[in-house]
BABA-789804 format. One record per residue (C-alpha): residue in three letters; x, y, z. Coordinates in steps of 0.25 Angstrom, whole numbers, padded with zeros to 4 digits, always signed. Layout:
<sites>
alaXYZ...
</sites>
This chain:
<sites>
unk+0000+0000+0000unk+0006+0013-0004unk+0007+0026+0005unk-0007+0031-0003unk-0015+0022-0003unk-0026+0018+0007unk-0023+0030+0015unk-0035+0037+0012unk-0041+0031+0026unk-0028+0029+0033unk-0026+0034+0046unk-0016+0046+0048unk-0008+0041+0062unk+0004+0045+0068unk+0007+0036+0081unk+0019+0041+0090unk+0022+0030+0102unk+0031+0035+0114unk+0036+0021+0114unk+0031+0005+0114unk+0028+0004+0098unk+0031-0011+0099unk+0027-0015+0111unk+0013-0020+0117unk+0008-0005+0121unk+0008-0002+0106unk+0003-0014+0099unk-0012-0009+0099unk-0006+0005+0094unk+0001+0001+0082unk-0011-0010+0081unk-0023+0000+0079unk-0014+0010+0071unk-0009-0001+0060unk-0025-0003+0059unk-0028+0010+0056unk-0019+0010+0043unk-0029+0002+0034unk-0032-0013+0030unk-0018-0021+0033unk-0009-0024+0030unk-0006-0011+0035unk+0008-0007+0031unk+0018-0002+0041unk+0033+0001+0043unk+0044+0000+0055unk+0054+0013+0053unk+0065+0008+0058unk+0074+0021+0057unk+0074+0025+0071unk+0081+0012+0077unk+0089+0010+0063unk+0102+0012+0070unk+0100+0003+0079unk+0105-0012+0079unk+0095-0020+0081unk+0085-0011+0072unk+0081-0023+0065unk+0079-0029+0078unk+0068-0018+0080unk+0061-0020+0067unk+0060-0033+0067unk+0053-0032+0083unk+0046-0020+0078unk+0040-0029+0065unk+0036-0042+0075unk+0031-0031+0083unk+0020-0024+0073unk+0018-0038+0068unk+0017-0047+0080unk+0011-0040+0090unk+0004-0026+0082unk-0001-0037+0070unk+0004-0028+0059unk+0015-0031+0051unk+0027-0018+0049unk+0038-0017+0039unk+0051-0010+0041unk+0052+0001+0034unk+0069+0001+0036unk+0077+0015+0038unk+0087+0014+0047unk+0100+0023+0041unk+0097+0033+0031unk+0112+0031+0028unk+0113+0016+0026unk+0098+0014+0019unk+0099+0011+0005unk+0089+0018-0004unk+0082+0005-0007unk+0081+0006+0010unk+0076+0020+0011unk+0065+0019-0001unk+0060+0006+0004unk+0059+0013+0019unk+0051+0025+0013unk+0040+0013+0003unk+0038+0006+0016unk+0035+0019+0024unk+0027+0024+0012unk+0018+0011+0011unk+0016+0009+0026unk+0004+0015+0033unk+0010+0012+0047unk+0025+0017+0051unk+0032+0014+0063unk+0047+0018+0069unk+0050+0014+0084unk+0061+0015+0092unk+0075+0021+0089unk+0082+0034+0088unk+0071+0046+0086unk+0085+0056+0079unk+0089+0044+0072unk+0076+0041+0064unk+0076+0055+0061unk+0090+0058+0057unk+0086+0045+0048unk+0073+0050+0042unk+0078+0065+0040unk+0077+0068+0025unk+0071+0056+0020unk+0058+0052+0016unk+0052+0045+0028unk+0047+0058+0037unk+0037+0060+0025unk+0032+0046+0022unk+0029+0048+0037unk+0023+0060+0037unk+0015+0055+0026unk+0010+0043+0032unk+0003+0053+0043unk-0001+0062+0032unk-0007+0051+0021unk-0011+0039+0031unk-0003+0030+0038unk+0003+0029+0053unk+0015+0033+0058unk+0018+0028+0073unk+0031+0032+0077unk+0036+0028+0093unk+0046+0031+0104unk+0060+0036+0093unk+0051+0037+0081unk+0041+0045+0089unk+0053+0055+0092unk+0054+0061+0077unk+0040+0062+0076unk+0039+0077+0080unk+0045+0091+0075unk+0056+0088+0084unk+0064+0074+0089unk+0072+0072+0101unk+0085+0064+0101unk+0083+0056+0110unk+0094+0046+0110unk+0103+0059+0109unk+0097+0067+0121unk+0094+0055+0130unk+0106+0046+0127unk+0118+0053+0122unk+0114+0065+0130unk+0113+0077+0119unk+0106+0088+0122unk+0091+0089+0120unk+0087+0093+0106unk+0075+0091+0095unk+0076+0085+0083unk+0068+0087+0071unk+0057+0076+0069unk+0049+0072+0058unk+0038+0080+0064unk+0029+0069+0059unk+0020+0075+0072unk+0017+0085+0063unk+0006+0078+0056unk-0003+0077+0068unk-0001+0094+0070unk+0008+0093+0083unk+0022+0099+0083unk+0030+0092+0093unk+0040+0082+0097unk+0037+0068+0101unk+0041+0063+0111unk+0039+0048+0115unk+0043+0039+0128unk+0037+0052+0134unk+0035+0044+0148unk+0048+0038+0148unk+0052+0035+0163unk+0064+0025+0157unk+0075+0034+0164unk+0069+0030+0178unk+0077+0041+0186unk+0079+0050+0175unk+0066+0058+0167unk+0067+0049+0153unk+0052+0055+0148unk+0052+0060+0136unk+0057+0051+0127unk+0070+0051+0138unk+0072+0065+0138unk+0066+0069+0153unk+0060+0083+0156unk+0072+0089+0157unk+0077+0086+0143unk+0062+0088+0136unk+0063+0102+0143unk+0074+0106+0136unk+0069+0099+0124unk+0055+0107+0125unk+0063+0120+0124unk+0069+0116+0111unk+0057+0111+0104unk+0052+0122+0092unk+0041+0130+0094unk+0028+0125+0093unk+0033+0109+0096unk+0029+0101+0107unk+0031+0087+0113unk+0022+0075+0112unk+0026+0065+0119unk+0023+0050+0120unk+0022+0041+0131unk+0030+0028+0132unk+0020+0016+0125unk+0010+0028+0120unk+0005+0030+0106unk-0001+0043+0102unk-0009+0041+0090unk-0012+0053+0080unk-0024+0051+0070unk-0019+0063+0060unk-0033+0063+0055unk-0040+0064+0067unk-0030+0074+0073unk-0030+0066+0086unk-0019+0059+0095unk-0023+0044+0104unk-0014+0040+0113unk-0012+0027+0116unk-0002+0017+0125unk+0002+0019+0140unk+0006+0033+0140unk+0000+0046+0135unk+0005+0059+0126unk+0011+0074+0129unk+0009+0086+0121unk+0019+0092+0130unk+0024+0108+0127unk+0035+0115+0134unk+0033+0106+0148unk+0016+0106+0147unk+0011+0094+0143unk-0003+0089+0138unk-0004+0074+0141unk-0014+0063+0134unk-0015+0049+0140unk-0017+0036+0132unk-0030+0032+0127unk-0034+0048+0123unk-0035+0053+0109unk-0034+0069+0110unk-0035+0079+0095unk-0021+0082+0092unk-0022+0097+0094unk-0026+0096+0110unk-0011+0088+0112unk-0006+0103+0118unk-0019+0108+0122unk-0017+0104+0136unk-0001+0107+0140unk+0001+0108+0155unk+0012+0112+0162unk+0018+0108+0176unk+0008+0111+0187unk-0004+0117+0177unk-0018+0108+0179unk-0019+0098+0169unk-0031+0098+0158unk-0042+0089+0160unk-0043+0086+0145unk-0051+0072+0145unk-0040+0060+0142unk-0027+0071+0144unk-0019+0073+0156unk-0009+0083+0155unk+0005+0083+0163unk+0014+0094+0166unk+0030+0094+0162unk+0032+0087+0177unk+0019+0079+0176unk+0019+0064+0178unk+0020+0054+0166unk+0013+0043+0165unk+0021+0031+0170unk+0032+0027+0163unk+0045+0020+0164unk+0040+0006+0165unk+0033+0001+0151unk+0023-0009+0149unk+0033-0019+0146unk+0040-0019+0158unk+0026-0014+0168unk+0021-0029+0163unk+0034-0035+0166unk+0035-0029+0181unk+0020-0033+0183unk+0024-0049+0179unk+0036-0045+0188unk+0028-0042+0199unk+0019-0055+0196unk+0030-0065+0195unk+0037-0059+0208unk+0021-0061+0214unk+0018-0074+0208unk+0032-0079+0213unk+0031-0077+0227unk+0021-0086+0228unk+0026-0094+0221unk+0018-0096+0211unk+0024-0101+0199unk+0015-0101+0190unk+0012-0084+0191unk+0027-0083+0190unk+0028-0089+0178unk+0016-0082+0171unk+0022-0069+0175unk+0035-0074+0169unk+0028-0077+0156unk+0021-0065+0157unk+0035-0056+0157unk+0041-0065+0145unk+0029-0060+0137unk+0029-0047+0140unk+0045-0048+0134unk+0040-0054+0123unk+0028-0045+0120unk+0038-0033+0121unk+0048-0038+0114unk+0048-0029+0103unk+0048-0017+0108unk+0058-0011+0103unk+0062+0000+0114unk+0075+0001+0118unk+0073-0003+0133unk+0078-0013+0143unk+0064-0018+0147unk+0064-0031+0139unk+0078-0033+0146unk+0071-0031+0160unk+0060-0039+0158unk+0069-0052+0153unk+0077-0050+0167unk+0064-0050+0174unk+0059-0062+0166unk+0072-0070+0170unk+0072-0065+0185unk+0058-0074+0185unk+0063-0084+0179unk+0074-0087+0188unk+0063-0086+0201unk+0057-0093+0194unk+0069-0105+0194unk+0070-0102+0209unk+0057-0106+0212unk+0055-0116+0204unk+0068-0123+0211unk+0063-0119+0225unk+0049-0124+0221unk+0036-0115+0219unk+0027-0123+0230unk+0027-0118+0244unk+0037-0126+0250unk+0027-0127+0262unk+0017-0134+0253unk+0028-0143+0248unk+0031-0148+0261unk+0020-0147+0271unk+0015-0160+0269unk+0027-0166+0272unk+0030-0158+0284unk+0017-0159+0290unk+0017-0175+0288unk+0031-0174+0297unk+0023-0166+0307unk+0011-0174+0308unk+0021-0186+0309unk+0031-0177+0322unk+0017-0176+0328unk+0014-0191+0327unk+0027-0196+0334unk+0027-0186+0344unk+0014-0192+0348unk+0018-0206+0349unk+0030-0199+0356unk+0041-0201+0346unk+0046-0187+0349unk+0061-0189+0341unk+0055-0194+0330unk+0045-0182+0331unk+0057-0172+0334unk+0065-0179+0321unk+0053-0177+0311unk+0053-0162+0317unk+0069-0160+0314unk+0068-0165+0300unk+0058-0155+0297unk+0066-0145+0303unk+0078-0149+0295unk+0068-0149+0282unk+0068-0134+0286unk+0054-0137+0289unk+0050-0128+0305unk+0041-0135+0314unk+0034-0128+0324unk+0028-0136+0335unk+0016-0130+0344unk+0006-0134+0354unk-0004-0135+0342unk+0005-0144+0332unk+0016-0142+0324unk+0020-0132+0313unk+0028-0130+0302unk+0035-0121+0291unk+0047-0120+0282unk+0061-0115+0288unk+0064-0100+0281unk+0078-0107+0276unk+0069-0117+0268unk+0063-0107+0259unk+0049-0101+0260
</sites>
């Protein structure tokens, strides 16, 4: 299908996700959009030019194609551009016939001033903007997302080599909706733990000086971390969807819209408030001031399921019941599997393997010191001796009696002997 045909009806989308686009939290997303693009097969591209530099980028296209197909049930192409230097012209045109002919386009993960410095001066920002201006969808998330306004923050350069904070220009894709802004995912990122990483790692401290440098007239938007903000060109509305919300946010004030609300594009800066100013009351908005609360961050799905297994196992274990312990086990190694291609750069996977295999190895433990109560195992036993003590001190044979006691006693078994009848428990040294 070519780029003009079966357009007439086609919906005019552009998707920006501040992070998540091929995990769990964004199937549905990319689901309900793909159905939106007319009969199937719906055609759609994988941009890889944000993570082209990277060595393991074929790693991520191929995770990133399981993933649309597997788990999202429609299939995505490559569409390859990874080095403007190395890409043949044979590379190049086939990239731009494959972004022409698709009514889906997609790029991830990567390096927001890479992907730019790649696409400057070619023909790729205009098949784009022609997809949002003919019919088509256009779902860029987390670095992709970045190059998406009038200006683009380097964030690798800011946050890891430690350059002073700066724009760059975008692709000013925005544009089409009638914002001016820059976007700005992972805008609840709590990563840093000690230190401020919101705003797509850049704290308040940075984003202030980044504010100040931003051209007249330009604002943020900004994207929470497994969120989808929707635009419908046609209808002149935003919906957003996922765990967090979106921010219009100007000069410190902010106007905040939670998931599950769809707002007309022209009220996004109707609503800006600033520290200490009473927030509007605006059905489905809440705003938040520049030292307001986020919503919580910091932990992601992935690993909220895996801490909430965690706590099952470390339950279902001390009471030894093996049979919760293993569901709970089962249960972490499918959420592993089922996030397996996310394609964020994080250490999450990492920290749930070693949670996985710390169960595991209790797991060893108890089955070599037995699941049962050990009180269970042996009470029968031990009451029989007992029962047997009190027979032989009644036909008087008090050694024999005092021998049955001993041997239980060395068995590690404690016997309590009282005007009404004799007792018994497990010695602490024999493992409770």
């Amino acid at each position: 299908m070519n780029a003009s045909a079966g357009t007439a009806q086609m919906a005019r989308v552009l998707c920006i996700m501040g992070s998540g686009e091929t995990t769990p939290t964004m199937v549905s997303v990319h689901a309900d959009l793909l159905s939106r693009l007319g009969p199937r097969p719906v055609p759609a591209v994988l941009l890889d030019t944000p993570f082209g530099f990277q060595e393991n980028a074929a790693d991520i296209s191929d995770r990133t194609v399981a993933y649309f197909r597997d788990r999202v049930g429609f299939p995505i192409i490559v569409a390859s551009f990874r080095n403007r230097e190395q890409a043949t012209a044979l590379e190049y045109e086939t990239m731009l016939a494959r972004i022409a002919e698709a009514r889906y386009v997609f790029a991830g993960p990567g390096s927001p001033s890479y992907a730019l410095r790649q696409w400057r001066d070619t023909a790729v920002p205009d098949l784009l903007a022609a997809k949002l201006r003919d019919g088509g969808c256009v779902t860029f998330a987390s670095a992709a997302a970045v190059g998406l306004g009038v200006c683009s923050l380097p964030v690798y350069e800011v946050y890891k080599v430690g350059e002073a904070p700066r724009w760059l220009d975008g692709l000013d894709l925005l544009g089409v909706t009638g914002l001016r802004a820059a976007v700005v995912p992972h805008y609840n990122n709590a990563e840093g733990g000690t230190h401020d990483t919101r705003y797509c790692y850049m704290g308040e401290r940075r984003l202030r000086i980044l504010e100040e440098l931003l051209p007249e007239g330009v604002d943020i938007l900004g994207v929470d971390e497994h969120t989808a903000a929707i635009f419908d060109i046609e209808l002149g509305t935003v919906s957003i969807r996922g765990r967090g919300g979106l921010t219009w946010r100007r000069k410190g004030a902010s106007q905040r819209f939670e998931s599950g609300t769809t707002v007309p594009v022209s009220e996004l800066a109707t609503g800006l408030v600033s520290s200490g100013e009473a927030a509007p009351t605006s059905s489905g908005t809440r705003a938040m001031g520049d030292d307001g609360e986020l919503p919580a961050a910091g932990v992601s799905p992935f690993l909220e399921e895996v801490t909430r297994q965690s706590a099952a196992a470390d339950s279902a274990l001390a009471s030894r019941d093996v049979d919760g312990t293993v569901g709970a086990v089962l249960a972490i190694d499918s959420q592993i599997h089922e996030w397996a291609a996310d394609t964020l750069d994080s250490d999450e996977q990492d920290r749930a393997r070693e949670t996985l295999r710390r169960y595991v190895v209790r797991l060893g433990d108890l089955a070599r010191n037995g699941a049962a109560d050990p009180r269970d195992l042996v009470g029968p036993v031990v009451d029989r001796i007992l029962d047997l003590r009190v027979e032989m001190r009644g036909a008087g044979e008090y050694a024999l009696a005092d021998k049955l006691r001993d041997a239980l006693v060395d068995a590690g078994v404690e016997v309590h002997d009282t005007p009404a009848g004799s007792t018994w428990d497990l010695a602490a040294a024999s493992g409770d």
